[in-house]
C-alpha positions as a Markdown table, in Angstrom:
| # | Residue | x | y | z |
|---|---|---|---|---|
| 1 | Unk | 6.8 | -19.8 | -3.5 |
| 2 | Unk | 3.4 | -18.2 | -4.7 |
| 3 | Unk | 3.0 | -14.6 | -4.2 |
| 4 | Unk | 0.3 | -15.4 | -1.2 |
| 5 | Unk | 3.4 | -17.5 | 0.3 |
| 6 | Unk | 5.4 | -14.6 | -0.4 |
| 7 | Unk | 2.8 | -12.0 | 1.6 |
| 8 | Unk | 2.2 | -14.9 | 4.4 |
| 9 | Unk | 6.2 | -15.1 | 5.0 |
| 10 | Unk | 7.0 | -11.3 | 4.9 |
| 11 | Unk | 4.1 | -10.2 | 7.6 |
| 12 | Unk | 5.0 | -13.1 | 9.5 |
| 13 | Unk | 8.7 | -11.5 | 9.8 |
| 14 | Unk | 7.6 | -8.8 | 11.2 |
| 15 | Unk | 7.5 | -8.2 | 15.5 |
| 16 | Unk | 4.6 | -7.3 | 17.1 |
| 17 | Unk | 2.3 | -5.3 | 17.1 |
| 18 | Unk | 3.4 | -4.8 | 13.5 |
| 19 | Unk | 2.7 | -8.1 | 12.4 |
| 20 | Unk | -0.9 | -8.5 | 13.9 |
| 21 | Unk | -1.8 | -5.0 | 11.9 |
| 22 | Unk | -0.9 | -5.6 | 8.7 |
| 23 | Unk | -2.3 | -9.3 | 9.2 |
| 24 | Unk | -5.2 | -6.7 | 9.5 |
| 25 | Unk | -4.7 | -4.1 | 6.7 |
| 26 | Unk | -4.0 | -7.1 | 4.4 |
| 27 | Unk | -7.3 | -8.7 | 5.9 |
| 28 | Unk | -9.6 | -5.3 | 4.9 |
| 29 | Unk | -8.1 | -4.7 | 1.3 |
| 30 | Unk | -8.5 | -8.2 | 0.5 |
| 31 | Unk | -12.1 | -7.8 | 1.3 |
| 32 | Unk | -12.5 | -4.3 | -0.2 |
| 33 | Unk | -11.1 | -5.9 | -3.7 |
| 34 | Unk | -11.6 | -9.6 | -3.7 |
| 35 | Unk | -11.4 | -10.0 | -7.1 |
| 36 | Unk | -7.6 | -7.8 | -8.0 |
| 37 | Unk | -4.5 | -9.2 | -8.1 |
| 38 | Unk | -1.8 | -9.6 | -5.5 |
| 39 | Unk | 1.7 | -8.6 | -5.7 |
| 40 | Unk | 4.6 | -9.0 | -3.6 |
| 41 | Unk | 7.6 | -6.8 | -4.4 |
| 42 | Unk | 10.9 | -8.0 | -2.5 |
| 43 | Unk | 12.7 | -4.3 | -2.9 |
| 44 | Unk | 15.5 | -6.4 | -4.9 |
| 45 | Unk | 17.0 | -4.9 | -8.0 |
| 46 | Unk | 18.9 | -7.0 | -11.1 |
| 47 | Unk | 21.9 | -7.7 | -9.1 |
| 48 | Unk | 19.7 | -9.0 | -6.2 |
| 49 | Unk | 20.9 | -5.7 | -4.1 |
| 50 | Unk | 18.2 | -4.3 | -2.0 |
| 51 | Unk | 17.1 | -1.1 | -3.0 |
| 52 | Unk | 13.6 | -0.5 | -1.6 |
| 53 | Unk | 11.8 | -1.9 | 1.6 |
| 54 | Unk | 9.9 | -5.0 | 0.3 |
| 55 | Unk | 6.2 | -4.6 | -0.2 |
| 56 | Unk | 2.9 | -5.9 | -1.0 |
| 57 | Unk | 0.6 | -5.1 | -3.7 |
| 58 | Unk | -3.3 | -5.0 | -4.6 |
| 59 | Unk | -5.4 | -4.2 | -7.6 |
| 60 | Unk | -4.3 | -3.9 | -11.3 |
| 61 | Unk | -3.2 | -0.4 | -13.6 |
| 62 | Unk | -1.4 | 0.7 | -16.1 |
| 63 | Unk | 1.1 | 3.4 | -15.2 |
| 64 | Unk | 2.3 | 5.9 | -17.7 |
| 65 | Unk | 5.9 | 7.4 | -17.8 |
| 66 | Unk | 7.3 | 9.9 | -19.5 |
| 67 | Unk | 8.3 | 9.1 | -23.4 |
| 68 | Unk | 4.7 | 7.6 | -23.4 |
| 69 | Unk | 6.1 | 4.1 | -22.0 |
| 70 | Unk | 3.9 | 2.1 | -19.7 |
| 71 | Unk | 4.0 | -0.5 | -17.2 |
| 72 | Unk | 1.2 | -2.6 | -15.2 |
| 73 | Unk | 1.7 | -2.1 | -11.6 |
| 74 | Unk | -0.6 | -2.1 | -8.4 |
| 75 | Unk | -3.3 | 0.4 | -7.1 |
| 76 | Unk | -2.8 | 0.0 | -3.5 |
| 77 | Unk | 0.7 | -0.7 | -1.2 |
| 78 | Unk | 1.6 | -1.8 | 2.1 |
| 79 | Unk | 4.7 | -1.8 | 3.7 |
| 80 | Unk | 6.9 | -2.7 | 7.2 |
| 81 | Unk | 8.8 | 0.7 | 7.5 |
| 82 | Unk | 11.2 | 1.3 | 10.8 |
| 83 | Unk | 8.4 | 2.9 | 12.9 |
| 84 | Unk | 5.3 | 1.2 | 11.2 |
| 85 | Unk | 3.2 | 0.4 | 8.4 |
| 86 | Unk | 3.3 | 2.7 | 5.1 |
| 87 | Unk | 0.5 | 2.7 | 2.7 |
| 88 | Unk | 1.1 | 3.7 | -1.0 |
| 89 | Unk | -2.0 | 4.8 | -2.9 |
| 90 | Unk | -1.6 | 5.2 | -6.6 |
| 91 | Unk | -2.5 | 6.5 | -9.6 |
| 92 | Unk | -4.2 | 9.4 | -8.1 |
| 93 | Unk | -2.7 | 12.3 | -10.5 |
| 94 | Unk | -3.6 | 15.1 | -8.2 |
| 95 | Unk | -0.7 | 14.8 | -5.7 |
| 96 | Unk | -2.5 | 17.4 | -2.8 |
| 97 | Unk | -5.9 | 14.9 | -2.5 |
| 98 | Unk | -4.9 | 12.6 | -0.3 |
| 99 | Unk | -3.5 | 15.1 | 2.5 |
| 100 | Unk | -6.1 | 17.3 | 1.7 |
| 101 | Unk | -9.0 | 14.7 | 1.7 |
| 102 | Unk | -8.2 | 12.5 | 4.5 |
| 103 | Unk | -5.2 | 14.2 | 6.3 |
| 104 | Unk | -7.1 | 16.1 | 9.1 |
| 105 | Unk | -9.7 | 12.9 | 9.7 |
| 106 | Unk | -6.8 | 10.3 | 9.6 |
| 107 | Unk | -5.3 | 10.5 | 12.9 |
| 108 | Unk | -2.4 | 10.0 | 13.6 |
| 109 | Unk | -0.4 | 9.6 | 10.4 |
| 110 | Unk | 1.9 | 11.7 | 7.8 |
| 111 | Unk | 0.1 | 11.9 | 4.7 |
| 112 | Unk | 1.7 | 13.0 | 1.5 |
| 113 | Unk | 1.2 | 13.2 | -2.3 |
| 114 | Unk | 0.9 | 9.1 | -2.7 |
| 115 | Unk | 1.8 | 7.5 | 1.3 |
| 116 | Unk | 0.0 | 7.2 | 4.4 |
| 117 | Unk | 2.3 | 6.4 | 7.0 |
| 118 | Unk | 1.5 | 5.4 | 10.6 |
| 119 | Unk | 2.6 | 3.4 | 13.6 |
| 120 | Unk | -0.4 | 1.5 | 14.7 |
| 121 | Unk | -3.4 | 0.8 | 13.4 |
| 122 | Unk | -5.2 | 2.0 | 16.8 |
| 123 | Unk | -3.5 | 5.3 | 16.4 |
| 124 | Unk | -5.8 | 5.9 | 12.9 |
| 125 | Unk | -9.5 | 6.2 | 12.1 |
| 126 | Unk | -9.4 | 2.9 | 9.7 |
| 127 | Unk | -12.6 | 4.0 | 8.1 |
| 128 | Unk | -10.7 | 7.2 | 6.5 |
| 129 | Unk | -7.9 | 4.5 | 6.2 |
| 130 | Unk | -10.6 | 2.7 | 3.9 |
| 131 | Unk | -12.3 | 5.8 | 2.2 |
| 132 | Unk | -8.3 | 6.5 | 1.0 |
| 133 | Unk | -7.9 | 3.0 | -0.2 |
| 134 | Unk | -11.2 | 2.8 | -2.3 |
| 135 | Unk | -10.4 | 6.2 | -3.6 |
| 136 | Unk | -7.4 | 4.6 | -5.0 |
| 137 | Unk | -8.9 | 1.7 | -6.4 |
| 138 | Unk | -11.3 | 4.0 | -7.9 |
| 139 | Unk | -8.9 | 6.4 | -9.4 |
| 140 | Unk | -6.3 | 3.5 | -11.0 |
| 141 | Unk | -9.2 | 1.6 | -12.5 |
| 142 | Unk | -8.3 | 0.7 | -16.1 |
């Protein structure tokens, strides 16, 4: 199965209203970045032991870790979590912006160095929602 096979089959396991917003999310970051690539991460290690909630993936970067190694990886992440819908925004190095930034305008969400977490879509401004994402895709631009 292709990786939009992949996305398709892991929103559509999820139970309302879950499933119609990330339908959504996945909706507005494909238009906000047409052109990046898609990812779909199964949280599956080696051994085929889940380690990780699975999750999907947008936009292209390099990631550095320590001993100067680096890695391609996405930009921007969505996940089912047990109360809603996480949203991992990488490669911003400055691990207060995002609370700072869009905490207080989000709604209601927990925001912390790289996640925006929420229940419902309806329960966040999805215009700060999109001013986080682009700052994303702006900061992990190679």
């Amino acid at each position: 199965m292709n990786v939009k096979g992949q996305i398709k089959a892991y929103i559509s396991t999820q139970t309302e209203p879950k499933r119609s917003d990330m339908e959504a999310l996945h909706r507005i970051i494909l238009q906000m970045e047409p052109a990046g690539k898609l990812w779909f991460l199964d949280g599956k290690n080696e051994e085929n032991k889940t380690v990780a909630n699975p999750n999907i993936g947008y936009g292209l970067q390099t990631m550095k870790y320590s001993g100067g190694k680096t890695r391609a990886f996405y930009q921007i992440g969505m996940s089912a979590n047990t109360t809603g819908i996480s949203v991992y925004i990488l490669g911003i190095d400055d691990k207060s912006y995002l609370a700072r930034t869009y905490g207080k305008k989000i709604g209601k969400a927990s925001v912390t160095g790289y996640c925006i977490k929420f229940k419902a879509l309806k329960d966040i401004n999805i215009e700060t929602l999109k001013a986080a994402i682009r700052s994303g895709f702006e900061a992990g631009a190679d």
